[in-house]
TORPA-4810 file (N, C-alpha, C, O; in nm, 3 decimals):
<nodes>
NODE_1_7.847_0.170_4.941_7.706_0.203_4.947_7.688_0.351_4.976_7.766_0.406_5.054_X
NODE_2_7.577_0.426_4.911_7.585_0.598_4.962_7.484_0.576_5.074_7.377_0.516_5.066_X
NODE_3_7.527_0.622_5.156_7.457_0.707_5.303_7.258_0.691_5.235_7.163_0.616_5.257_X
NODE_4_7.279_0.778_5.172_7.144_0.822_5.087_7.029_0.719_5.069_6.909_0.733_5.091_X
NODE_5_7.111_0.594_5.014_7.043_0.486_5.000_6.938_0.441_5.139_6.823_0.396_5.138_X
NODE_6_7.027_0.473_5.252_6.980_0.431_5.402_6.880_0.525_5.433_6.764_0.545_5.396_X
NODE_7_6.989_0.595_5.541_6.949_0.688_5.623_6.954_0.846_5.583_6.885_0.935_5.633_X
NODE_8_7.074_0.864_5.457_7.073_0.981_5.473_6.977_1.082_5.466_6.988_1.192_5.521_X
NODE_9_6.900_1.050_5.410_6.780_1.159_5.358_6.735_1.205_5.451_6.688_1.318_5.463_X
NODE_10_6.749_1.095_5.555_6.674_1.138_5.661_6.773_1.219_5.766_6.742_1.332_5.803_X
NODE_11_6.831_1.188_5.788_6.989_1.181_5.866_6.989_1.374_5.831_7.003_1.456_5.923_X
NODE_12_6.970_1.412_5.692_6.959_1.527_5.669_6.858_1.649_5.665_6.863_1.769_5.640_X
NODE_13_6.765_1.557_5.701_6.668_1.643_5.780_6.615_1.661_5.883_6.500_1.701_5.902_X
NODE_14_6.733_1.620_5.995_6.681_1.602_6.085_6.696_1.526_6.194_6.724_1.568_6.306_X
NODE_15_6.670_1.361_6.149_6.676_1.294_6.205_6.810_1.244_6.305_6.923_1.291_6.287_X
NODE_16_6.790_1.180_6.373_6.852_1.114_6.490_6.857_0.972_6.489_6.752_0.909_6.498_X
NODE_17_6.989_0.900_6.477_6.991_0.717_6.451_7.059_0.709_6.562_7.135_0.788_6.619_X
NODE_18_7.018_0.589_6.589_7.006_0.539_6.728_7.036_0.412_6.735_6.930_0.351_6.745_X
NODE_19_7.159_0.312_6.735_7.155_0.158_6.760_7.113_0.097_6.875_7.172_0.116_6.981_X
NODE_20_6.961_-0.014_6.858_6.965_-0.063_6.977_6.999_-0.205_6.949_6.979_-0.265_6.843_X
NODE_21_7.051_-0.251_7.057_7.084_-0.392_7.078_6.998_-0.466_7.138_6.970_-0.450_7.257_X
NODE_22_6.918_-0.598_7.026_6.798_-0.650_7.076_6.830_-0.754_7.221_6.903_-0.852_7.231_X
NODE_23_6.736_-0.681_7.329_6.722_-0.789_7.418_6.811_-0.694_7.473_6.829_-0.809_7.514_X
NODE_24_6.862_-0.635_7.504_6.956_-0.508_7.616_6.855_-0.403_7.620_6.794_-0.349_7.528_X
NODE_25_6.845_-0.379_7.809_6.750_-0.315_7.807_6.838_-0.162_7.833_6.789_-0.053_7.803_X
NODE_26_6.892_-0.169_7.858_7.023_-0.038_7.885_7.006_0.047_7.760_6.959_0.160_7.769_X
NODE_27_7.048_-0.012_7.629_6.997_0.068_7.492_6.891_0.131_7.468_6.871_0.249_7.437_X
NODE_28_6.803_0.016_7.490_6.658_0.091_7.493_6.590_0.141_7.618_6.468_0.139_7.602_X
NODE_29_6.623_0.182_7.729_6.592_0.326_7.782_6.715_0.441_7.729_6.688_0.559_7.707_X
NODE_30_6.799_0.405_7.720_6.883_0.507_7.643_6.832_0.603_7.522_6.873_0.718_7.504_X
NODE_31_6.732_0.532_7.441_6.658_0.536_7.337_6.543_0.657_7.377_6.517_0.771_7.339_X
NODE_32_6.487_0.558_7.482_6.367_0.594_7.548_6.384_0.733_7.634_6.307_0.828_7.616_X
NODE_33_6.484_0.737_7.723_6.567_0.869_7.755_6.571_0.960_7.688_6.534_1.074_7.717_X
NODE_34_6.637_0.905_7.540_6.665_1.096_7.458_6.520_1.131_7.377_6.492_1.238_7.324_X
NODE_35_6.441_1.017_7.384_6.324_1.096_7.309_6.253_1.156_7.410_6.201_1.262_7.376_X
NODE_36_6.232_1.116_7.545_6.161_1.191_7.648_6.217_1.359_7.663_6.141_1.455_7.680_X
NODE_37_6.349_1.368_7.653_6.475_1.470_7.706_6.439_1.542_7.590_6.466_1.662_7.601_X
NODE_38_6.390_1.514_7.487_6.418_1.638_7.323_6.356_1.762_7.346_6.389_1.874_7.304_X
NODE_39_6.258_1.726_7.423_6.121_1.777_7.450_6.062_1.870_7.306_6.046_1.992_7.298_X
NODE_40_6.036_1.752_7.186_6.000_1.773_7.069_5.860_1.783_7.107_5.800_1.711_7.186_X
NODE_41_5.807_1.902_7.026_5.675_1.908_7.067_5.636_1.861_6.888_5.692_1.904_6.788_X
NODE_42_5.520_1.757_6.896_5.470_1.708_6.833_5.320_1.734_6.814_5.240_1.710_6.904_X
NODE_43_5.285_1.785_6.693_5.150_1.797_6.666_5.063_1.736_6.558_5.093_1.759_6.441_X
NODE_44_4.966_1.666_6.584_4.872_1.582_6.486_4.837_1.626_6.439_4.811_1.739_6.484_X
NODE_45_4.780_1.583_6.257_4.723_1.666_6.165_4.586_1.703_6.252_4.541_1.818_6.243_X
NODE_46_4.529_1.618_6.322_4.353_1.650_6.358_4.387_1.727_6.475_4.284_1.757_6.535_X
NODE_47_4.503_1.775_6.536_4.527_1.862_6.630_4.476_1.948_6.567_4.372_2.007_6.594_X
NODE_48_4.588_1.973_6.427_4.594_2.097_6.366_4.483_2.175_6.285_4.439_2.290_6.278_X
NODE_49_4.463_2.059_6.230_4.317_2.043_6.187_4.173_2.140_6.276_4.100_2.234_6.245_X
NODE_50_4.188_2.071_6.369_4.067_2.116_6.496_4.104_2.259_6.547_4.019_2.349_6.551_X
NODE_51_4.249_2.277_6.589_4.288_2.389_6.690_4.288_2.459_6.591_4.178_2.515_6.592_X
NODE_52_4.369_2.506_6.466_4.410_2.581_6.391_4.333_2.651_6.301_4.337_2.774_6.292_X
NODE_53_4.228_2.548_6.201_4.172_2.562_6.114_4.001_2.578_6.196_3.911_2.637_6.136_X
NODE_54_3.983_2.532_6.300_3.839_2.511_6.361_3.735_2.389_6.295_3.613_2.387_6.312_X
NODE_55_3.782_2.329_6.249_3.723_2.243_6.235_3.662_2.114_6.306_3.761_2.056_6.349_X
NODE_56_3.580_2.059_6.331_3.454_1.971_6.391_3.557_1.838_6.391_3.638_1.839_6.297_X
NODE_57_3.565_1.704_6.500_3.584_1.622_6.462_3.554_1.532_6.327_3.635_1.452_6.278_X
NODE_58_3.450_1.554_6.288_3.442_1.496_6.154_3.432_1.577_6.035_3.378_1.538_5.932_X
NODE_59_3.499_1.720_6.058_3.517_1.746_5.876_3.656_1.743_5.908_3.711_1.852_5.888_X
NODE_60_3.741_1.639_5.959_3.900_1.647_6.020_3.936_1.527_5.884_3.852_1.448_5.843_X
NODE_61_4.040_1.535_5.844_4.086_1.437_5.763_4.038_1.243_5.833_3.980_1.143_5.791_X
NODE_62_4.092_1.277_5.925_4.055_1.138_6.050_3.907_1.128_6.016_3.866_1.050_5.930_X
NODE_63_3.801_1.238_6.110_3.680_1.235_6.067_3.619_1.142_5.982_3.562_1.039_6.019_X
NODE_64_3.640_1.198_5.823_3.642_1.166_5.699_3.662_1.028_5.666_3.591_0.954_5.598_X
NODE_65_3.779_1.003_5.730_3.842_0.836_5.708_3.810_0.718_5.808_3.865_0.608_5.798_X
NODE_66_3.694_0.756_5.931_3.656_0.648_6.006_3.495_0.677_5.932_3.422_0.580_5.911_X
NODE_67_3.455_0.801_5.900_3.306_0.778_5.868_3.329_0.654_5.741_3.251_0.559_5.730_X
NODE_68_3.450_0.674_5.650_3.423_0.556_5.541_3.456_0.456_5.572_3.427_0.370_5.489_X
NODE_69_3.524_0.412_5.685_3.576_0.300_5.744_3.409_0.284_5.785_3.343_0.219_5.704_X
NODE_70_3.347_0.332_5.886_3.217_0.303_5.912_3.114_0.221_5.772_3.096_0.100_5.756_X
NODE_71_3.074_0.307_5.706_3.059_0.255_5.585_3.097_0.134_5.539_3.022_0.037_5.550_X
NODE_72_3.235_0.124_5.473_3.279_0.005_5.448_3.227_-0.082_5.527_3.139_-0.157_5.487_X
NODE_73_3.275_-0.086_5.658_3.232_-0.185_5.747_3.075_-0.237_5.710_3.051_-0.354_5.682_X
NODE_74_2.967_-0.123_5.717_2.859_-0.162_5.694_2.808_-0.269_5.566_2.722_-0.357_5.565_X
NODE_75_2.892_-0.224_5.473_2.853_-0.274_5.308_2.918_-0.409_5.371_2.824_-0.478_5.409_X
NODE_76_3.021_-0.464_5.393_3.072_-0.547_5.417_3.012_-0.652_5.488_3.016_-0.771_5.457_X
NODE_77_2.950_-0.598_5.591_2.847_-0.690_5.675_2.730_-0.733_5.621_2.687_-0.845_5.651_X
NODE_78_2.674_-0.664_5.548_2.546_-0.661_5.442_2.560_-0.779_5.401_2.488_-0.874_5.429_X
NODE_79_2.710_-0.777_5.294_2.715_-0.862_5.211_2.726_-1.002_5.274_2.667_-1.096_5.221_X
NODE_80_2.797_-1.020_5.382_2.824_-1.126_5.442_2.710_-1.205_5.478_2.704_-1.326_5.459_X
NODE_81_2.612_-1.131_5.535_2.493_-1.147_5.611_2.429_-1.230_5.479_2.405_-1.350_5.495_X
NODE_82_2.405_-1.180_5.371_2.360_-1.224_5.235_2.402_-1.333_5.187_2.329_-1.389_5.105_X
NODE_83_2.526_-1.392_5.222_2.580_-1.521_5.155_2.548_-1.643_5.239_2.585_-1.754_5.201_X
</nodes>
């Protein structure tokens, strides 16, 4: 089997594999340990979005995608209400 198929792609950019053994809790703070310890600083698109670019909670990609979730929701109820 090539690497590639799996993990490698990832394996090569970067990433970090990790076996845990289900139901051992020793593994998984081990797990839980090296991601606390990386001290990877992680940033959200609507972080980046907001801090970077200045943009408003809702012209944020997120924004955008709960106002149509809102929406949807609404049409949805409409219709329900109707049947």
């Amino acid at each position: 089997m090539d690497t590639d198929e799996f993990w490698g792609v990832m394996m090569k950019r970067g990433s970090t594999l990790m076996r845990h053994k289900a139901g051992d809790k020793d593994s998984a703070m081990q797990i839980i340990g090296y991601v606390l310890e990386s001290h990877r600083q992680i940033v959200l698109d609507i972080q980046h979005e907001m801090v970077n670019e200045g943009r408003k909670v809702e012209d944020t990609a997120a924004g955008r995608f709960l106002a149509l979730l809102d929406e949807y929701t609404t049409v949805l109820e409409d219709r329900s209400a109707s049947l």
